[in-house]
C-alpha positions in Angstrom: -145.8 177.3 7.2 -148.5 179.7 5.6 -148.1 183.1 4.9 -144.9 183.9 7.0 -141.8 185.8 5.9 -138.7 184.6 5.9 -137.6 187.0 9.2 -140.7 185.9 11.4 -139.2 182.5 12.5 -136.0 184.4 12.5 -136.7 186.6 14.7 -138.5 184.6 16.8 -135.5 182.5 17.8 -133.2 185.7 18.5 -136.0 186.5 20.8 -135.6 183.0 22.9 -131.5 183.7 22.8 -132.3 187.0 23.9 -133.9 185.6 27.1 -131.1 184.0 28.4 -128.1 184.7 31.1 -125.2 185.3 28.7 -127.4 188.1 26.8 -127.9 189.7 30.2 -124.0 189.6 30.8 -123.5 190.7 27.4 -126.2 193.7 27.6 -124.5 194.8 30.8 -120.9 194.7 29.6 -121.9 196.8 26.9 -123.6 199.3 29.1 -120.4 199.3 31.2 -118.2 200.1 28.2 -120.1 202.8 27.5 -119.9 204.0 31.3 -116.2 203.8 31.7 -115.4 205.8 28.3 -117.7 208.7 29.3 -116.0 209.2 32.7 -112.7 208.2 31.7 -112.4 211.1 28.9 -109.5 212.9 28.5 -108.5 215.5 25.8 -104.7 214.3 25.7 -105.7 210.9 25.3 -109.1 210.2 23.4 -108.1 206.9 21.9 -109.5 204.9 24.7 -112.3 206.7 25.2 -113.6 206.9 21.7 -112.9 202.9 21.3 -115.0 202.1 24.3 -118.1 204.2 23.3 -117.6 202.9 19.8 -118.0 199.6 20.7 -120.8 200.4 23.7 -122.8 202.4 20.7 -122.7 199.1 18.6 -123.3 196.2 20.9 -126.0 198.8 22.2 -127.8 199.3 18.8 -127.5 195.4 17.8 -130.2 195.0 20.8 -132.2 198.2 19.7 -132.7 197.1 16.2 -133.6 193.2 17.1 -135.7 194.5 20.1 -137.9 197.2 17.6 -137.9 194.0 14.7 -139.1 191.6 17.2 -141.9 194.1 19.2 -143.4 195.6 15.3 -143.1 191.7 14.0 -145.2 190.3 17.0 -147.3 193.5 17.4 -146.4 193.9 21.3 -148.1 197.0 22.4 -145.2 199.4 24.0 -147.2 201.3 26.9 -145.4 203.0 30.0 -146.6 200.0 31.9 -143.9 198.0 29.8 -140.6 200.3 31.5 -139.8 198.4 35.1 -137.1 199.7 35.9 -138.6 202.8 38.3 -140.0 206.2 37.6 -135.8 207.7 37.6 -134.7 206.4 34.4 -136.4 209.0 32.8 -135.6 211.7 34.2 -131.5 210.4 33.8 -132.3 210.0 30.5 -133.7 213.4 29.9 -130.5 215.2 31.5 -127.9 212.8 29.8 -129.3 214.1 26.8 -128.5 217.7 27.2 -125.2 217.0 28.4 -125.4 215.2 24.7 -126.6 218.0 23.4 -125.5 220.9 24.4 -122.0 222.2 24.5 -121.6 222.6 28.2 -118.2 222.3 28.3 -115.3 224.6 26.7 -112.5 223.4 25.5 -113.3 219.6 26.2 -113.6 217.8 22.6 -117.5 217.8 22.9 -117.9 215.2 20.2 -116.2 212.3 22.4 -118.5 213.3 25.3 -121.3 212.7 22.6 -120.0 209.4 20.9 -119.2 207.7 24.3 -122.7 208.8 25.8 -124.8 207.5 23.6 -124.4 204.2 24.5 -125.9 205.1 28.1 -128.6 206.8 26.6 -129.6 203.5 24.6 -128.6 201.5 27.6 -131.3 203.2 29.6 -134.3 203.3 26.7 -133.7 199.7 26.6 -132.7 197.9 30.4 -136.4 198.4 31.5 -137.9 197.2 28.3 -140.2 194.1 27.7 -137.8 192.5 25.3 -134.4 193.6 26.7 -132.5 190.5 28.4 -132.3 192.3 31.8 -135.8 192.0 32.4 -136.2 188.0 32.5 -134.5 186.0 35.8 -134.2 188.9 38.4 -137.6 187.9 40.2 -137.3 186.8 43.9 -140.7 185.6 45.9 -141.5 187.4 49.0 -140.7 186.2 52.2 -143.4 183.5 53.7 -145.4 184.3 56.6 -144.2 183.1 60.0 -145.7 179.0 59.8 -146.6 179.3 56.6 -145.6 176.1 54.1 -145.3 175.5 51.0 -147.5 173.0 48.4 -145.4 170.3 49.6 -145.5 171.1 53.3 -141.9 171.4 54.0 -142.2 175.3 55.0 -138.9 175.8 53.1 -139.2 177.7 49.9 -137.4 176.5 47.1 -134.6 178.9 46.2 -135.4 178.9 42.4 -139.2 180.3 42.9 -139.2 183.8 41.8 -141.5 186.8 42.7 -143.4 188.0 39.3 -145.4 191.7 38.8 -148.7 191.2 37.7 -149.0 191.1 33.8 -145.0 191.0 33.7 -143.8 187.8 32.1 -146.4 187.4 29.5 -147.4 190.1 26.7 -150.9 190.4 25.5 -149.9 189.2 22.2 -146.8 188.1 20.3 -146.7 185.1 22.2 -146.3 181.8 20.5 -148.5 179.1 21.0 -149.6 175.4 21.0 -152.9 173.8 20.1 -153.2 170.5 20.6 -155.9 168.4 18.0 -156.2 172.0 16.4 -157.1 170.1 13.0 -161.0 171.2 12.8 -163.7 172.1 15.3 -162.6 173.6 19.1 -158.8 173.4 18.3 -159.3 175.0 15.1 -160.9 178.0 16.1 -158.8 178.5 19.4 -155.8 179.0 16.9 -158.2 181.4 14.9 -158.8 183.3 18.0 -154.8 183.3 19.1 -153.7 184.3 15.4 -156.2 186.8 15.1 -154.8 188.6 18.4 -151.4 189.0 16.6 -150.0 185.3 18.3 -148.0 182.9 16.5 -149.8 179.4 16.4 -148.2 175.7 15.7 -151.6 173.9 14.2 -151.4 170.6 15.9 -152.8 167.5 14.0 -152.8 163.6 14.3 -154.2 162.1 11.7 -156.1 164.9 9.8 -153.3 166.6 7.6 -155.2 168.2 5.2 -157.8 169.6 7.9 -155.0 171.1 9.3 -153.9 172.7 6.3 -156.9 173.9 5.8 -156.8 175.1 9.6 -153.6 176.7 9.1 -154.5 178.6 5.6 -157.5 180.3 7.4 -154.9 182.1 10.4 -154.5 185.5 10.4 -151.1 186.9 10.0 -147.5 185.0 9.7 -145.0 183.0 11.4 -147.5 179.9 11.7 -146.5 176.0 11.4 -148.3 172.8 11.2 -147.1 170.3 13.5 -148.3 166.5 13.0 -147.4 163.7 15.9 -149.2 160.8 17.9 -150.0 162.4 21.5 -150.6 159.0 23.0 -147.0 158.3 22.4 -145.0 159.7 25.0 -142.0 160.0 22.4 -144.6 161.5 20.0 -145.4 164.2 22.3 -142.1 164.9 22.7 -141.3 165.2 19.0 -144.6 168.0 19.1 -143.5 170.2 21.4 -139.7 170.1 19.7 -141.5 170.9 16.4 -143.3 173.6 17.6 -140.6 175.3 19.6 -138.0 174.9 16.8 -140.5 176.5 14.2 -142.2 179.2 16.6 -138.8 180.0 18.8 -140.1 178.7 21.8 -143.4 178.5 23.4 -145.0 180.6 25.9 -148.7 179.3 25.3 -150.1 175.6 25.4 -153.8 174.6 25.2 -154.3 171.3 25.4 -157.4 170.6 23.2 -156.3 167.4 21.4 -159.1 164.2 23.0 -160.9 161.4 21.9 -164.9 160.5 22.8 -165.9 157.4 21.3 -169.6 156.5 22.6 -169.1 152.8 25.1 -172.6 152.7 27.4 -171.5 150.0 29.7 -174.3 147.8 28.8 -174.1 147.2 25.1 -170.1 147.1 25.0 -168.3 144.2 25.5 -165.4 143.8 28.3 -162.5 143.4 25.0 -163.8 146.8 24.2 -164.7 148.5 27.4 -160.7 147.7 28.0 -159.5 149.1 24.9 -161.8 152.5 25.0 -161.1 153.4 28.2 -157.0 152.9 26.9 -157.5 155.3 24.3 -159.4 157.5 26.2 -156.6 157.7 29.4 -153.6 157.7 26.6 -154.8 160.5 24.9 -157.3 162.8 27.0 -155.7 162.5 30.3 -151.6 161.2 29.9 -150.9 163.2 26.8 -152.5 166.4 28.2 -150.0 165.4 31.3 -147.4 164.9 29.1 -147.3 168.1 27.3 -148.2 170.2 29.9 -144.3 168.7 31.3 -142.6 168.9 28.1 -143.8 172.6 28.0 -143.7 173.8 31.6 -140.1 172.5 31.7 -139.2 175.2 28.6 -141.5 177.8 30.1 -139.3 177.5 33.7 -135.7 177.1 31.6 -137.0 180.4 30.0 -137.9 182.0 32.9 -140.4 184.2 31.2 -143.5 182.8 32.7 -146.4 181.2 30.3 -150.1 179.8 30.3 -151.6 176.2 30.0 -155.2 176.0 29.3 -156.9 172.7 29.0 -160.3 171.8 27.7 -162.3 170.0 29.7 -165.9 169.3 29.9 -169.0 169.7 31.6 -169.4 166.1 31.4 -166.9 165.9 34.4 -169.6 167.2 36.6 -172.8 165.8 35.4 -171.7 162.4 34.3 -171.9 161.0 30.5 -173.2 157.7 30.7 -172.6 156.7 27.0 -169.1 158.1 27.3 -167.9 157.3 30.6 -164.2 157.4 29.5 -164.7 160.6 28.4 -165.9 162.1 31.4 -163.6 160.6 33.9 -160.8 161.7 32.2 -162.1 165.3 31.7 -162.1 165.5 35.7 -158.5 163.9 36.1 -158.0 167.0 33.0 -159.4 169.5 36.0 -157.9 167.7 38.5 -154.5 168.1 36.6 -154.7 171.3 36.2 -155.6 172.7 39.9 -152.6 170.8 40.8 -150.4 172.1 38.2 -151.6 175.6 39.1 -150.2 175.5 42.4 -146.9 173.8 41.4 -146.7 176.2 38.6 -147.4 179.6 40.2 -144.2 180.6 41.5 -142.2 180.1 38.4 -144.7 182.4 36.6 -146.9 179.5 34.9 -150.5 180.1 35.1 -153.0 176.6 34.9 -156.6 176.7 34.1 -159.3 174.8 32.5 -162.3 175.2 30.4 -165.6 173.1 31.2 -167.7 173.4 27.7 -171.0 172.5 27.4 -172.7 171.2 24.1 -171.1 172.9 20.9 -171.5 172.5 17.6 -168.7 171.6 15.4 -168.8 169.2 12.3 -168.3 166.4 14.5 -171.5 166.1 16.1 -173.5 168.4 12.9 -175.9 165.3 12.4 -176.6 165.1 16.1 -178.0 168.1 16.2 -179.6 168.1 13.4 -181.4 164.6 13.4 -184.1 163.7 16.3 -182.3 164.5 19.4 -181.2 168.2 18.3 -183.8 169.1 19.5 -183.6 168.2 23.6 -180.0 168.7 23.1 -180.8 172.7 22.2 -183.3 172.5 25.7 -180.5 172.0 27.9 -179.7 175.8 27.9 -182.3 178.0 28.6 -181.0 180.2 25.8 -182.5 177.2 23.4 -179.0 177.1 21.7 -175.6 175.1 21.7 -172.5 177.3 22.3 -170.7 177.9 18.8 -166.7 176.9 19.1 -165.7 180.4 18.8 -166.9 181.3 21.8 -165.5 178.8 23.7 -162.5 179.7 21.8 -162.9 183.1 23.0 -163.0 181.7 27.1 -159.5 180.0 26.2 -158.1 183.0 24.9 -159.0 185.1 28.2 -157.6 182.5 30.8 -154.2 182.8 28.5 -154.3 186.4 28.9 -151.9 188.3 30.9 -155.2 189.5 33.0 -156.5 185.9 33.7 -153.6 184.9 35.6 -155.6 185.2 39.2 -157.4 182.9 38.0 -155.2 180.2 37.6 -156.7 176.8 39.0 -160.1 177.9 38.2 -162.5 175.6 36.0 -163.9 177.9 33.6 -167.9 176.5 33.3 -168.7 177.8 29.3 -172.3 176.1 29.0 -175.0 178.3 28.3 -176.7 178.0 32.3 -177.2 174.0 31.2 -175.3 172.6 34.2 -174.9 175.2 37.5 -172.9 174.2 40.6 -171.5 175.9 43.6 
């Protein structure tokens, strides 16, 4: 990791415990406590009363203090918008804290009142928060239209498809996230553009280590981690997306970025290495996109916070590439992937899109476009340009945004007007 603190990582896994049933139950017993010690008070008998909001007030302020760590840590921005539980917590706030505060009552030992009510006050700053374990699994989808089926046709919804409020599951930053192939070029500057939001990034990398060191050593902010594997091993995969969610906490963000385009025109490559090209080019491009986007989706549902999966795809999907013809059939199974994912995905909160890229210059293809073709390559956009990597970074970044998530399915064309369709 590069330039983290020792409580970033920390904190980032109390966060993932935090989103799970047994904190819920736990938050709620403690809010009970508290409840049944302010109405249970009694001046002969304060023992019981005074024990029960003891312990409400510090189970109660155990979630306050990780809550405010985790939200300053990952630089959530706490609006009204944030508070779902309803317009009247306020307002039952505002009078529990007279009762507090004032000394309504004569001759009732006004201190209990205060020691076992402050629990509820706490209880009801935090149960409508964005990091309090109430608001993570209480979702329900709305009841289908009369005919109406499902993706699979059956007309039955499945019971575990939940219901989410716009912009609810997913904060606009704070979130941790995966790059695939994040070692130089695209991937690198995606992860630029997440850690520069206030995200936490694992910098993926094959082969190129000390790219991605360098990759990593250029993020803003802390709490980042390198992650090395082979993506065209299923098992590699695997071991990523373990990494990453061991040293980030858990993952709310993939982008899969990580492909291969090695040039095979048809006529001047032999059959051996036709075969092995086009291997390389479905293992990684097209099964180890597939792969991760399971291996993450499957966290993202057991967290039942909701998430984003972005993949890179190409305008070469559309317009053919007929020196890379591996690469462009697997960037459309990429888009094909990913519509389909985007429906399967929806109702657990998941949002799947793609971006199509045009020409873009990154050190890979630097003597391209600078040696004799640069040139016509620069005239395929009227603007008389290639698209730089940061802004294609910067069309990732939206469509993992909490405001992108109607677009979900959508193929994002980022080309500079050089290939139009409708």
């Amino acid at each position: 990791m590069s330039k983290q603190g020792v409580l970033a990582p920390l904190l980032a896994k109390v966060d993932a415990v935090r989103r799970t049933p047994q904190a819920a139950i736990l938050f709620t017993t403690a809010i009970a406590f508290g409840l049944v010690s302010f109405v249970s008070l009694n001046p002969d008998s304060p023992v019981v009363s005074l024990l029960g909001g003891t312990t409400s007030l510090l189970l109660l302020t155990v979630f306050a203090v990780v809550n405010v760590s985790v939200l300053v840590l990952r630089r959530d921005k706490v609006t009204a918008k944030h508070f779902r539980a309803g317009r009247i917590l306020p307002v039952v706030g505002a009078i529990t804290c007279l009762y507090l505060v004032l000394p309504w009552s004569s001759g009732r030992p006004a201190m209990q009142y205060r020691i076992a009510g402050v629990p509820l006050v706490i209880g009801i700053a935090l149960w409508g928060s964005p990091s309090s374990p109430t608001a993570m699994t209480t979702r329900r989808r709305p009841p289908r239209a009369e005919g109406e089926a499902d993706a699979g046709g059956s007309g039955e919804f499945p019971t575990s498809l939940v219901e989410r409020h716009p912009f609810m599951s997913i904060p606009e930053s704070g979130r941790r996230v995966l790059v695939s192939g994040a070692s130089r070029g695209l991937g690198r500057a995606v992860a630029q553009a997440f850690a520069a939001g206030g995200d936490w990034v694992a910098v993926h990398f094959g082969t190129r280590a000390e790219e991605a060191r360098v990759t990593l050593d250029s993020l803003a902010g802390t709490g980042h981690t390198l992650v090395g594997g082979d993506l065209a091993d299923p098992a590699g995969a695997a071991a990523v997306v373990d990494a990453a969610a061991e040293a980030l906490g858990g993952i709310d963000v993939l982008v899969n970025n990580a492909a291969v385009n090695i040039r095979h025109p048809l006529a001047e490559t032999s059959y051996e290495e036709w075969v092995a090209v086009w291997q390389q080019h479905v293992a990684v491009n097209l099964l180890a996109t597939a792969n991760l986007s399971h291996l993450v989706a499957r966290r993202l549902i057991d967290q039942g916070s909701g998430g984003r999966i972005v993949n890179v795809g190409s305008r070469g999907a559309f317009r053919g590439e007929p020196d890379h013809p591996a690469y462009g059939a697997t960037k459309a199974a990429v888009h094909a992937l990913g519509q389909s994912l985007a429906v399967s995905l929806a109702p657990h909160g998941i949002a799947v899109a793609s971006v199509a890229p045009g020409f873009f210059a990154t050190e890979r293809v630097s003597a391209r476009l600078e040696g004799p073709e640069g040139a016509a390559i620069r005239a395929q956009s009227p603007f008389g340009r290639v698209a730089t990597a940061e802004e294609i970074a910067a069309a990732v970044l939206w469509l993992a945004s909490p405001a992108a998530e109607w677009s979900s399915g959508t193929i994002l064309d980022v080309n500079g007007a050089s290939y139009l369709r409708s």
